[in-house]
N, C-alpha and C positions, 0 to 999 in steps of 0.2 A: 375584896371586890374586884373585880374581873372590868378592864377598860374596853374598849368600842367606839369604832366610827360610825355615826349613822350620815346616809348621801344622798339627796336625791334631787329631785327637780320638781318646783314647786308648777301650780295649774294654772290655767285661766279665772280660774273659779279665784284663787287665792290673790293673784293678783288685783284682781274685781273691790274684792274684799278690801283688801288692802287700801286701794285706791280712793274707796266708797270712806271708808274710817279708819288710816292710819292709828298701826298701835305696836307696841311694845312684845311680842310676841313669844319671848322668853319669860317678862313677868306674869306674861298671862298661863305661859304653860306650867309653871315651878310649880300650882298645886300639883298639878297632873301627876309631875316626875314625882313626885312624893309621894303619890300613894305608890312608886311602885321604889321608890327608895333608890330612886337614881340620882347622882350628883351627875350635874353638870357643869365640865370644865369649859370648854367652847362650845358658842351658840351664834355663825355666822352665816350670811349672806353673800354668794358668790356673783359675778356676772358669767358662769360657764354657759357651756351652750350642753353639757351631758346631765351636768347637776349645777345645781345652785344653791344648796344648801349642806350645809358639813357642820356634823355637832360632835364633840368627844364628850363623852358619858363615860361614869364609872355604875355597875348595876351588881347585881348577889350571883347573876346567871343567865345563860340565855333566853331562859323561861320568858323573864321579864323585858329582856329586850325586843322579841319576837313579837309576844300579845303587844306592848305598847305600840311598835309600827303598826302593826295592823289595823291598829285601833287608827291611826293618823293617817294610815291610806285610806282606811274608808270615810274618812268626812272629804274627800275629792281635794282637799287643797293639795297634793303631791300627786304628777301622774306617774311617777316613779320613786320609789325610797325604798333603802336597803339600809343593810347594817352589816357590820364583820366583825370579829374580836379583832382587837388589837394586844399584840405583847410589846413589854419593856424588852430590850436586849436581852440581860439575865435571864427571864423566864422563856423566850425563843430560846435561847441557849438549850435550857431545860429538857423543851421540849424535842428538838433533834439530839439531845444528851440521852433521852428516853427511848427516841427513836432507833438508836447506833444501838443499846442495847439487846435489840428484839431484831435485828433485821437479819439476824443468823437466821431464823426461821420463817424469813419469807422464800418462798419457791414461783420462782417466775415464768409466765408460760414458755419459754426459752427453752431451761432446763426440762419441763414435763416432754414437750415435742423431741426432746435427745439432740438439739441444734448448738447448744449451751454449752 
């Protein structure tokens, strides 16, 4: 499984909400995250003024991570939320380890113009 931050900043609407009926809003979403087979490691509440909400999720793939926000931007409680992959050390590693491999055959517009 593949980890992930999601960030965003919750609405007026959600606040509203909030206000109106204080609730629990991690146990209310764990069915959600399960239909789509996401664990969640953190599920916190900021005072930011960019985002105010930050969740680590582990998910199968981006698939799932994308439809799920989507799904949570359109009910108005976030007027902004995003997601990124997160890597451990070792798998960053990895991934410029993959990168140093192939970059013999990148050609930079530099080189094509003869300035290079």
């Amino acid at each position: 499984m593949n980890k992930y931050l999601i960030y965003g900043k919750t609405s007026a609407d959600f606040a509203a909400a909030m206000l109106n009926k204080p609730q629990n809003r991690l146990e209310l979403l764990q069915p959600f995250f399960d239909s789509f087979n996401i664990t969640v490691h953190e599920f916190v509440f900021t005072n930011g003024m960019e985002f105010n909400f930050i969740s680590v999720i582990s998910a199968d793939g981006d698939n799932a991570i994308e439809a799920m926000v989507n799904i949570v931007y359109s009910t108005g409680n976030f007027s902004n939320i995003t997601w990124s992959r997160a890597y451990d050390a070792a798998t960053y590693k990895e991934v410029f380890e993959y990168g140093h491999e192939r970059m013999g055959a990148y050609v930079s517009s530099m080189q094509v113009a003869g300035i290079d």
